[in-house]
C-alpha positions in Angstrom: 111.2 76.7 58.4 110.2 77.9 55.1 110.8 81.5 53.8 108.7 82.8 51.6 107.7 85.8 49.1 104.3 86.9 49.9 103.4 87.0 53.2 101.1 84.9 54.7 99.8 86.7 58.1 97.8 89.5 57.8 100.3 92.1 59.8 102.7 90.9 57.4 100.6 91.7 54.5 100.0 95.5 56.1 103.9 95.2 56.5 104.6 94.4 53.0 101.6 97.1 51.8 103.0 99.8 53.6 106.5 99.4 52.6 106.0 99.4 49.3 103.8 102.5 49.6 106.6 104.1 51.0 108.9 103.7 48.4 106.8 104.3 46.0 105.8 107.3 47.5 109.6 108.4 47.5 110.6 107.8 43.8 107.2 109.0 42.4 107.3 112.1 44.7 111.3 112.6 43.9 110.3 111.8 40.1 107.7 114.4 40.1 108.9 117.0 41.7 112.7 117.0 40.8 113.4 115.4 37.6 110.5 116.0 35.7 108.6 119.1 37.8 105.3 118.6 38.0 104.4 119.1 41.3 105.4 122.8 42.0 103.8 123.1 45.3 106.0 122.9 48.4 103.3 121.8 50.3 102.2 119.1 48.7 105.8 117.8 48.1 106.1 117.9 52.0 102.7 115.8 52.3 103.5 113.1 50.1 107.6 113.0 52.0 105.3 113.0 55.4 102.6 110.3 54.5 105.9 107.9 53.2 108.0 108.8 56.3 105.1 107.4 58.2 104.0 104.7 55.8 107.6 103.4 56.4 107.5 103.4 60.4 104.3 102.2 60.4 105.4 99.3 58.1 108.6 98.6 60.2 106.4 98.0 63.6 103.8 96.1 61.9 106.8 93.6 60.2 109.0 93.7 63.6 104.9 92.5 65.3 104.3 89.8 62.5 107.4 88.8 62.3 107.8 87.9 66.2 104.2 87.3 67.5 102.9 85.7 63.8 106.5 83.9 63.1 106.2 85.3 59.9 109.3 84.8 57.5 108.6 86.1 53.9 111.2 88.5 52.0 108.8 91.2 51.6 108.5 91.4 55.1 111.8 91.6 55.8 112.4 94.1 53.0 109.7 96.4 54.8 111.6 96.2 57.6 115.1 97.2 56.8 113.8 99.9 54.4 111.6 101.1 57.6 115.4 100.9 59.4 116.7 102.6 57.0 114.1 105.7 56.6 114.9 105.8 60.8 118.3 106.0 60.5 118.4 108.6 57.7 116.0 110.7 59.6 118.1 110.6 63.1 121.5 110.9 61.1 120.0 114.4 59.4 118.8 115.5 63.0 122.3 114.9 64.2 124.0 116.4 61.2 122.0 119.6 61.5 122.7 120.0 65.5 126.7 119.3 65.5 127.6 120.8 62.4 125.2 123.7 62.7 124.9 124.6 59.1 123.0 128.1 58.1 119.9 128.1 56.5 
């Protein structure tokens, strides 16, 4: 079986679309609103965090689909997918952290 870059189904292509949103959509939104501070509004900071938290789940379903029903093996793919793991596991993590240690706001 061959791996390759690009992927080659077209769940795998949503996959690979939609994970490279997402981390686009982190550094640019991290890049403009923290380092260089353009984007003042809290709202719209929250938006753009929102639309790449779902970008990234969105992308981990549709790669975990392509990559089981379509046998699809490309490294983009697979990328998506343990980014999409990733953005889960930070999110339960911070859900957790917040509940035990109980920090004040």
């Amino acid at each position: 079986m061959k791996i390759r870059i690009i992927p080659q189904s077209y769940l795998g292509q949503w996959s690979a679309g939609l994970g490279l949103f997402s981390i686009l959509a982190f550094i640019s939104g991290y890049a403009f609103a923290e380092l260089l501070d353009i984007i003042k509004s809290d709202l719209l900071i929250t938006i753009l965090g929102i639309a790449a938290i779902i970008a990234a789940i969105v992308a981990l379903v549709a790669g975990i689909i392509a990559a089981r029903k379509n046998k699809e093996r490309s490294v983009l793919v697979f990328l998506s997918i343990g980014f999409g793991i990733v953005v889960i596991a930070f999110i339960i993590i911070s859900i957790f952290s917040d509940l035990l240690f109980n920090r004040p706001v």
